[in-house]
Structures are given as C-alpha cells and as structure tokens.
C-alpha positions in Angstrom: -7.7 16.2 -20.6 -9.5 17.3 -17.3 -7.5 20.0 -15.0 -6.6 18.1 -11.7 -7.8 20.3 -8.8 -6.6 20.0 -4.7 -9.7 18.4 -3.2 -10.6 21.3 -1.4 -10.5 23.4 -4.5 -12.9 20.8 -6.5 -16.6 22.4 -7.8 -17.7 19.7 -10.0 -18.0 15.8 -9.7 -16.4 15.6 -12.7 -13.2 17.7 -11.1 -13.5 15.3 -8.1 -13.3 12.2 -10.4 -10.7 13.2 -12.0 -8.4 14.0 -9.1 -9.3 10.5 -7.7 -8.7 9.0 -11.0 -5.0 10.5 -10.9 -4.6 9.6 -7.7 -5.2 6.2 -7.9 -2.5 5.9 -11.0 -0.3 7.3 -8.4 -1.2 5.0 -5.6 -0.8 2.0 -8.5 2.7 3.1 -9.3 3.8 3.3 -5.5 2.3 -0.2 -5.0 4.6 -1.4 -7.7 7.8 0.2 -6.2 6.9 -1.7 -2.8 6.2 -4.9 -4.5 9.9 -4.3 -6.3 10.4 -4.7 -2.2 8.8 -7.9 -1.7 10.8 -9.3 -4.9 14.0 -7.9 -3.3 13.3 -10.0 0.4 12.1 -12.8 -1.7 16.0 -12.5 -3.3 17.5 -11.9 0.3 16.0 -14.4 2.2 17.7 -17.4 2.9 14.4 -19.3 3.6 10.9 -19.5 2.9 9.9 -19.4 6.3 11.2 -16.0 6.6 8.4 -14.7 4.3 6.0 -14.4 6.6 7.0 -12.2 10.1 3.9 -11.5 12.5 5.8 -9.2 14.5 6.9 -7.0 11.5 3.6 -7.2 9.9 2.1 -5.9 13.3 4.3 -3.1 13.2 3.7 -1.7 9.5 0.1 -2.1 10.2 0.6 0.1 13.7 3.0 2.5 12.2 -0.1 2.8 9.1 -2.6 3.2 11.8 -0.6 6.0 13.5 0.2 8.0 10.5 -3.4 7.5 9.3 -4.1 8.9 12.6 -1.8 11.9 13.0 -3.9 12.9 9.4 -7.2 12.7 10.9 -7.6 10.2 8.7 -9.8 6.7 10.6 -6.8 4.6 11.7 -9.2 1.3 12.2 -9.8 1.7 8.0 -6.5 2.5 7.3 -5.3 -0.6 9.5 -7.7 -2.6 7.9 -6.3 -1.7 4.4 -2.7 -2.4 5.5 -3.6 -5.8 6.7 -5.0 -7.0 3.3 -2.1 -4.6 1.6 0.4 -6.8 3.9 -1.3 -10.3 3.3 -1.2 -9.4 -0.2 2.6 -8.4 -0.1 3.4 -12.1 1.5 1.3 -13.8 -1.4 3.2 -12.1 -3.8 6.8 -12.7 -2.1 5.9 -16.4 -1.9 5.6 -16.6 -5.2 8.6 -14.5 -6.3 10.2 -16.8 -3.4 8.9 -20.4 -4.8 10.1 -19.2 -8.4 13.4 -18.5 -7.8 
C-alpha cells in the first residue's frame, strides 16, 4: 500500500496519485451521506413539486462558490460543479420520491 502524503509534501507522481486516489474514496463516501439527504426530503416532503427549489439551489451553489472562494480555490469551477452536483441531487430525490 502506497504512503499518502499532504499535497505539498508529495515528490513523486506516483505519491500524488495516490493521495488523489484516497481522496476521491473520501469525496465518494461524503456524496453518499448527502444523498442519504436527498432520500430523507424525498421522505419529508409532502409533494413532488417540492423537489425541485430554485431559490435553495441558488443558495448552496453561492454558499459553494464562496467557500470555494475564501480557499483560493476558482469559485466559477466550483459553482459549476455544485450546479451538476445539485441537478444530480434532484434526479436522485425524484426517484427516491416517485418510489415511495
């Protein structure tokens, strides 16, 4: 098993693969606790129309951009990630909605 290294700390491509290759199980695993989320509001909603919400979906994408921001991270990528992660979120709650 490869040593995970801090990017900073990283010498090799191998090194750098590996702590991307971590990171993304870890990025998989947090996706799954907020799609437990979606299957949650799919339970709590009274209606189907409720799935989709502009107005909250424009304000996790700006609250994504910001924080992507305040890393020094590009906030127009990051937004641009939260938009499909959010249009991907409703999908799924439709469906966890509709099979109820």
């Amino acid at each position: 098993m490869t040593t995970v290294f801090p990017g900073p700390d990283c010498t090799t491509m191998k090194e750098v693969r590996a702590g991307v290759d971590a990171l993304d199980r870890e990025l998989v695993a947090l996706l799954a606790q907020r799609f437990a989320y979606m299957d949650a509001a799919a339970r709590i909603k009274p209606e189907r129309g409720h799935v989709r919400d502009e107005a909250r979906k424009a304000a996790v994408i700006a609250n994504a951009r910001a924080e992507a921001e305040r890393l020094g991270l590009p906030g127009g990528a990051i937004a641009d990630l939260w938009e499909q992660l959010v249009e991907a979120s409703i999908a799924y709650e439709l469906s966890a909605f509709d099979a109820r």
